[in-house]
C-alpha positions in Angstrom: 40.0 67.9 -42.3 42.6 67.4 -44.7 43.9 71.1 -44.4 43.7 70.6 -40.8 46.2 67.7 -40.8 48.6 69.8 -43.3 48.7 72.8 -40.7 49.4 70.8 -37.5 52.7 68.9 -39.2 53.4 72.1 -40.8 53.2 73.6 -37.3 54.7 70.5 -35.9 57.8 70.3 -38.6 58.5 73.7 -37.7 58.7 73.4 -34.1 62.1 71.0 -35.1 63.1 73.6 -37.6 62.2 71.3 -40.4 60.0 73.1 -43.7 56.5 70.9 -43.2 54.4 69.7 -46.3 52.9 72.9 -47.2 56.3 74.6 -47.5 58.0 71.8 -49.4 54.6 71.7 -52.4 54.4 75.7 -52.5 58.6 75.5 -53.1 58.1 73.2 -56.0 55.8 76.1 -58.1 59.6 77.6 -59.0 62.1 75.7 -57.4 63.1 72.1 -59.1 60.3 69.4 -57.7 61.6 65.8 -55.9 59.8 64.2 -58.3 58.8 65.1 -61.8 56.8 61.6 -62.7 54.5 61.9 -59.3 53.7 65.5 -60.3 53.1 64.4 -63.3 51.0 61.2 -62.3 48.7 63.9 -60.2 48.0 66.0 -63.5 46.8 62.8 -65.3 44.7 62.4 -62.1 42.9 65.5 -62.7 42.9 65.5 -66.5 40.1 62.2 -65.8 37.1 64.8 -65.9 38.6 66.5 -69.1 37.9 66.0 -72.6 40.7 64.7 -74.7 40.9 68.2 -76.5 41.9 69.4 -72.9 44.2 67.2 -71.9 46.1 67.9 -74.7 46.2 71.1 -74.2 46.7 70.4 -70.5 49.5 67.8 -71.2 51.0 70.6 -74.4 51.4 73.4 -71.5 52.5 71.1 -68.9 55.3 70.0 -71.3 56.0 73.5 -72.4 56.3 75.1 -69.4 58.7 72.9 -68.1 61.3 73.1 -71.5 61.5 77.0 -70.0 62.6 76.0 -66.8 64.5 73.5 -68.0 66.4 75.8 -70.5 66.7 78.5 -67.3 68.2 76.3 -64.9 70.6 74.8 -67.5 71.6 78.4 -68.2 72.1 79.6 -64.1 73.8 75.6 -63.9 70.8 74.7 -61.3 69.8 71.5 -60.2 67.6 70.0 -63.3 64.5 68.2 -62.4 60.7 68.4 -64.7 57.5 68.8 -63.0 56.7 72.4 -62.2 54.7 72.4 -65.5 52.1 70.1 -64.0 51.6 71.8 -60.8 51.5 74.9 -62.6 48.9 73.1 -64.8 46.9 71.6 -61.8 46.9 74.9 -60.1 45.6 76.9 -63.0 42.8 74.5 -63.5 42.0 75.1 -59.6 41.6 78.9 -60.8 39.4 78.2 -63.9 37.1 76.0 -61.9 36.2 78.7 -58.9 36.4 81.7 -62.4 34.8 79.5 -65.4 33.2 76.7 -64.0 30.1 76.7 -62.7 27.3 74.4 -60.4 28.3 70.5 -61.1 30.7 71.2 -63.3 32.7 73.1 -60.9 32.5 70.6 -58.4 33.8 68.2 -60.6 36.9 69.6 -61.5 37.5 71.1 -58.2 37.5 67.1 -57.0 39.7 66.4 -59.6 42.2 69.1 -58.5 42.4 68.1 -55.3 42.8 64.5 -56.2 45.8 65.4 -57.9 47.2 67.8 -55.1 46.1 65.1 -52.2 48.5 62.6 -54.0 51.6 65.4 -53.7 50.8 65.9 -50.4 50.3 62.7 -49.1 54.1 62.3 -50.7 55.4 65.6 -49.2 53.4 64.6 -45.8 55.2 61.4 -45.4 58.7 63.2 -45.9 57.9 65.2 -42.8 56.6 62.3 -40.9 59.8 60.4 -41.6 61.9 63.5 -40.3 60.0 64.1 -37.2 60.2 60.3 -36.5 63.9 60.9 -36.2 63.6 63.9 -33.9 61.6 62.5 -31.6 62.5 58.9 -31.3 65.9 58.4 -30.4 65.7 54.8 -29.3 64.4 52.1 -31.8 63.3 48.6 -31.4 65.4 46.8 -34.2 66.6 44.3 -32.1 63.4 43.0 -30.8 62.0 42.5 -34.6 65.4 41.2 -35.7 65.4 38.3 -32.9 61.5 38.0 -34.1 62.6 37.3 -37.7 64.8 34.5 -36.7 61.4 32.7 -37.0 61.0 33.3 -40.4 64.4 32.9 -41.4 65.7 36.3 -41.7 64.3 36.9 -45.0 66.1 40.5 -45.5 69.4 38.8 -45.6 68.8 36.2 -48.1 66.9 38.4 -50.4 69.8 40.9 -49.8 72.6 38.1 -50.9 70.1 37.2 -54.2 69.6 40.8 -54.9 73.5 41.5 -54.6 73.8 38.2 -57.0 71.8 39.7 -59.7 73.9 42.8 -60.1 73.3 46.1 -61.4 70.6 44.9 -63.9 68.5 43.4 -60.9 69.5 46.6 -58.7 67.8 49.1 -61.1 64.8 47.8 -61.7 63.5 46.6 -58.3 65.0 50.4 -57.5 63.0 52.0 -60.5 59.7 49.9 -58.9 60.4 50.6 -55.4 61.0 54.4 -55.9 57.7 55.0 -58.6 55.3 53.3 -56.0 52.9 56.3 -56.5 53.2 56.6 -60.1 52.1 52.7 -60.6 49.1 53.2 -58.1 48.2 56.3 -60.5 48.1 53.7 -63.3 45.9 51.3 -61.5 43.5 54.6 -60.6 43.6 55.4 -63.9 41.6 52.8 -65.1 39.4 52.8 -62.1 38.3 56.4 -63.0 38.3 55.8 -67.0 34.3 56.4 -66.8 34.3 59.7 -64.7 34.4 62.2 -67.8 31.1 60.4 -69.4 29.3 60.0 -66.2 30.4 63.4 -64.4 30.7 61.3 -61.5 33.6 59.7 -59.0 33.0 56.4 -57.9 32.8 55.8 -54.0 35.9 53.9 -53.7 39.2 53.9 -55.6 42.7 53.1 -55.2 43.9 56.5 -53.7 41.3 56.3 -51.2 43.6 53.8 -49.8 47.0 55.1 -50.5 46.3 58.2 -48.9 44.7 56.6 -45.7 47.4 54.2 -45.5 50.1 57.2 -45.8 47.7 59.0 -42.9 47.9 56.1 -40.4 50.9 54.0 -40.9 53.3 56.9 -39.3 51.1 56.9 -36.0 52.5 53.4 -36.2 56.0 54.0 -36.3 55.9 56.5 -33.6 54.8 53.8 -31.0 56.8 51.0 -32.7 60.3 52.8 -34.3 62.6 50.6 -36.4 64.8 51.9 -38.6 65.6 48.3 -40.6 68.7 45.8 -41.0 71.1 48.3 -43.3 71.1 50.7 -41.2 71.0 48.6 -37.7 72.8 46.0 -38.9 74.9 47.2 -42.3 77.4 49.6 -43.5 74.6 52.4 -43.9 74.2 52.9 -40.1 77.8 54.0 -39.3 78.8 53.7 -35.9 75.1 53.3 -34.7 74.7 50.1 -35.9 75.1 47.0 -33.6 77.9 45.6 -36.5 78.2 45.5 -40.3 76.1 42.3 -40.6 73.9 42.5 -43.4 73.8 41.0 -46.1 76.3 38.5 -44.9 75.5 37.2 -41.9 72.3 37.1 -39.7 72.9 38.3 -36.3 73.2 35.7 -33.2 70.2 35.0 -30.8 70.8 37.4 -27.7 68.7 39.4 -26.0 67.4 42.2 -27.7 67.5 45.8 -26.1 66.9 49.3 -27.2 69.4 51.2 -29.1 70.1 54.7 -29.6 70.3 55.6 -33.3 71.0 59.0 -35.0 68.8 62.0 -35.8 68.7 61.9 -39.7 67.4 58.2 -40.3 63.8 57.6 -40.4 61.6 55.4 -37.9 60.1 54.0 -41.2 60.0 49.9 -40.9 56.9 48.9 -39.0 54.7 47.9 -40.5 56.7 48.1 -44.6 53.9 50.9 -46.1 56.1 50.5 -49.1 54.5 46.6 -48.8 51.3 48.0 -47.6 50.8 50.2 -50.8 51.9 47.8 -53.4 49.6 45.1 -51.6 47.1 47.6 -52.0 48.0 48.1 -55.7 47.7 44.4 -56.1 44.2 44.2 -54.4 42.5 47.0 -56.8 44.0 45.7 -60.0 42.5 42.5 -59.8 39.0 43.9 -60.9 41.1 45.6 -64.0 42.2 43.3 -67.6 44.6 40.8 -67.7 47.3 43.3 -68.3 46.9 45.4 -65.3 46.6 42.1 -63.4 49.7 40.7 -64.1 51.2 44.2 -63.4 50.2 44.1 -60.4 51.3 41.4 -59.3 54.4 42.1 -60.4 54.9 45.3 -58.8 53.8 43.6 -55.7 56.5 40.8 -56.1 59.1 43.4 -56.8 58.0 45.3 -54.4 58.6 42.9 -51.7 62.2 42.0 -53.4 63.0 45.8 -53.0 62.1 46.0 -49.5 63.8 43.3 -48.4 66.9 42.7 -50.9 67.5 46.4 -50.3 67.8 45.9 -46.5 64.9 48.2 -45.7 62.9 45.9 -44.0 62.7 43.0 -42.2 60.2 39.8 -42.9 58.2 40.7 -39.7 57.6 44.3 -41.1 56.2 42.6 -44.0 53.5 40.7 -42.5 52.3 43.6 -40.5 52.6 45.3 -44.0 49.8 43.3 -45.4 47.5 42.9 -42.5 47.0 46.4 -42.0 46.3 47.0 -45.6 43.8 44.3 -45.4 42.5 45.6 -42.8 42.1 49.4 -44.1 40.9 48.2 -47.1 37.9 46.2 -45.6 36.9 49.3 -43.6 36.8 52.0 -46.4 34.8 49.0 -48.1 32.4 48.4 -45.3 32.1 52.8 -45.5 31.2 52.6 -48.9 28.9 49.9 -48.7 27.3 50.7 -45.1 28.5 48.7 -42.4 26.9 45.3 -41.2 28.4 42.4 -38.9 30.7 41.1 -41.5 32.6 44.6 -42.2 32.7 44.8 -38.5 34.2 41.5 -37.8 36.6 41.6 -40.5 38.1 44.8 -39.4 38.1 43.7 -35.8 39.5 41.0 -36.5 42.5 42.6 -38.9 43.2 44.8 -36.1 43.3 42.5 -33.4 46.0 40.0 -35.9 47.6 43.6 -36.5 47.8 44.8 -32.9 48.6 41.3 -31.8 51.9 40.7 -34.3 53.8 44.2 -32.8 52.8 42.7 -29.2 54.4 39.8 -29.9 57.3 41.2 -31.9 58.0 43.7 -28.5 57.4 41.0 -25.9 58.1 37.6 -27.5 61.4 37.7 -30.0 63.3 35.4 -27.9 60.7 33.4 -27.5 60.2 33.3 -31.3 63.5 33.3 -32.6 63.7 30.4 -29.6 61.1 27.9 -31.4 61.1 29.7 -35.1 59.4 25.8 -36.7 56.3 27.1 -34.4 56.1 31.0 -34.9 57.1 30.7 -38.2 54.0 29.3 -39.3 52.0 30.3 -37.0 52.9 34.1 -38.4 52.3 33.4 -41.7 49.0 31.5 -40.7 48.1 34.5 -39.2 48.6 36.5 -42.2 47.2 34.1 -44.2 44.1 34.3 -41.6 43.2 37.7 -42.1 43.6 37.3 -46.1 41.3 34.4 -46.7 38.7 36.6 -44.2 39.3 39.4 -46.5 38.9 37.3 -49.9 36.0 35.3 -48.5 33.9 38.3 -47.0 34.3 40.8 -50.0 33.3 38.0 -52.3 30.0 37.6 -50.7 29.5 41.8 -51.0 29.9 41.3 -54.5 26.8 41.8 -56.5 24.7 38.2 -57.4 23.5 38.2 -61.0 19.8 37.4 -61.0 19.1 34.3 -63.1 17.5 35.1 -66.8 13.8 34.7 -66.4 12.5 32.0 -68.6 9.8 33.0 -70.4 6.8 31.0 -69.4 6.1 27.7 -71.7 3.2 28.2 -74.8 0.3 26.1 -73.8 -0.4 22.7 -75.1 -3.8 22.6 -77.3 -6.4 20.0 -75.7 -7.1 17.1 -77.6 -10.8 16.3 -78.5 
């Protein structure tokens, strides 16, 4: 199924001259990778069913390989980037598996492979969903969602004045965590799989499960819903497309929203925020994890949010969507795992209807909204806050009751004569 999908936007990409998914990965076994720490965070996926005799050996070859390419590319004056070493590494261990590996051990690694290689392709398969989005949407909706967030505030442009205000310090690091998204959700899976070499077994559910089915279904999204955000729509990054250089300064008037044309290049990438919806998810999964991998990630989910919105990216609408439909996905590949019953079912029908009912209201009702913003405001956030409590209260009760210690039954008393 998964090949499937690659073919068809490899097919698709090409049909707008554009190199799909496939092309970009199979590039990166010579040419200098987009990113070295993701191909890197997909070797440590795989090295989870490896001794640690193998992965460092693994890790030793990875490393190696890449100081040659390194030490080429600085000779022919090539753009320098690390990472081949670890595909090379995750490929070759592809090729002992089907040569060296046999019955469940083979099937274990092969998993592990192709956990790795689903995590670069779910990166590579978003870069082509992002171009074709631009192809094939020429009119976006920012105006509608822009009059919508007057009911919030506009959030983007305050977080975008506060984020200016911090300066470069503030600028790098909620750029470092908004850019390494994947390589923090490897850390969280990390520890989720940390029992898979003992007990030759995946468990059911993990964090990637999630990212990669977010990454598959939140780009159907912004084909029906396009928005390309307030820097480009309304800032210096949208050229002569945009309606005026606004942001971070000053919030745009009430008016009535229309479609606008925008360019070719820029990506139909705002609604809902994935960037929110994966670091929500992050957030969700490390709760089960120690104290340290809670409080990262809550902070990755609070930086997160800073990044997306101080960076102009998204507006506070996108947001909200953001976390309803990982809320929602995340209670249905629960309720799979588990075997559905009338609370997984209600919970997911009810995420979708809060989802489905936030981008109706964002199209239909923005003046409305950004008309009466002490009424929508809340009631937005009530709705988000709706669909969390659901969430929190319903996996609770599938969690596991311990069975009260059995006391052991009291000694008898001896008559007395």
């Amino acid at each position: 199924m998964a090949l499937g999908f690659l073919v068809a936007l490899e097919i698709a990409a090409r049909h707008y001259g554009l190199p799909g998914p496939m092309t970009n990965q199979a590039k990166e076994v010579i040419l200098a990778p987009k990113s070295g720490p993701l191909l890197y965070a997909s070797m440590a996926l795989m090295m989870v069913v490896l001794t640690w005799r193998e992965r460092f050996i693994a890790a030793g070859v990875a490393v190696g390989i890449d100081v040659v390419f390194f030490l080429v590319r600085w000779v022919v004056d090539a753009k320098m980037m690390f990472g081949n070493g670890a595909l090379w590494v995750i490929l070759g261990y592809a090729v002992i598996a089907v040569t060296r590996r046999t019955g469940r051990e083979r099937v274990l690694l092969l998993k592990a492979v192709g956990l790795g290689l689903l995590l670069v392709a779910g990166r590579k398969t978003g870069d082509t969903w992002l171009l074709i989005t631009s192809k094939t949407r020429p009119m976006v909706l920012d105006q509608y969602v822009a009059t919508a967030d007057h009911a919030l505030g506009d959030p983007s442009w305050l977080a975008g004045r506060i984020v200016k205000a911090t300066g470069p310090i503030g600028d790098h690091i909620l750029d470092y965590v908004y850019i390494q998204l994947a390589v923090a959700a490897v850390l969280v899976t990390l520890y989720q799989l940390r029992n898979v070499a003992a007990e030759r077994r995946f468990p059911r559910h993990h964090l990637v499960r999630t990212f990669l089915t977010i990454g598959l279904l939140g780009p159907g999204i912004y084909m029906i819903f396009p928005v390309v955000g307030p820097i480009f729509a309304y800032g210096d990054d949208g050229g002569h497309w945009a309606v005026a250089d606004l942001w971070p300064g000053t919030p745009p008037s009430i008016s009535i929203p229309h479609l606008m044309p925008f360019d070719e290049t820029t990506p139909r990438n705002c609604m809902p925020s994935l960037h929110t919806a994966w670091a929500t998810a992050i957030f969700i999964h490390s709760r089960k994890g120690p104290r340290i991998l809670q409080f990262f990630g809550a902070f990755w989910l609070v930086s997160t949010l800073g990044a997306t919105l101080g960076f102009g990216y998204h507006y506070g609408t996108d947001i909200i969507a953001g976390v309803v439909f990982t809320l929602t996905i995340e209670a249905a590949l629960r309720s799979q795992e588990r075997g559905w019953d009338r609370s997984g079912i209600q919970l997911v029908a009810y995420g979708a209807t809060v989802f489905a009912a936030l981008l109706v209201s964002y199209r239909y009702l923005p003046m409305q909204m950004a008309g009466h913003p002490w009424v929508f405001g809340p009631l937005l956030i009530l709705a988000m806050a709706s669909v969390i409590y659901g969430y929190v209260r319903t996996t609770k009760a599938w969690e596991p009751k311990a069975a009260p210690a059995r006391q052991p039954d009291p000694k008898p008393q001896p008559e007395l004569v």
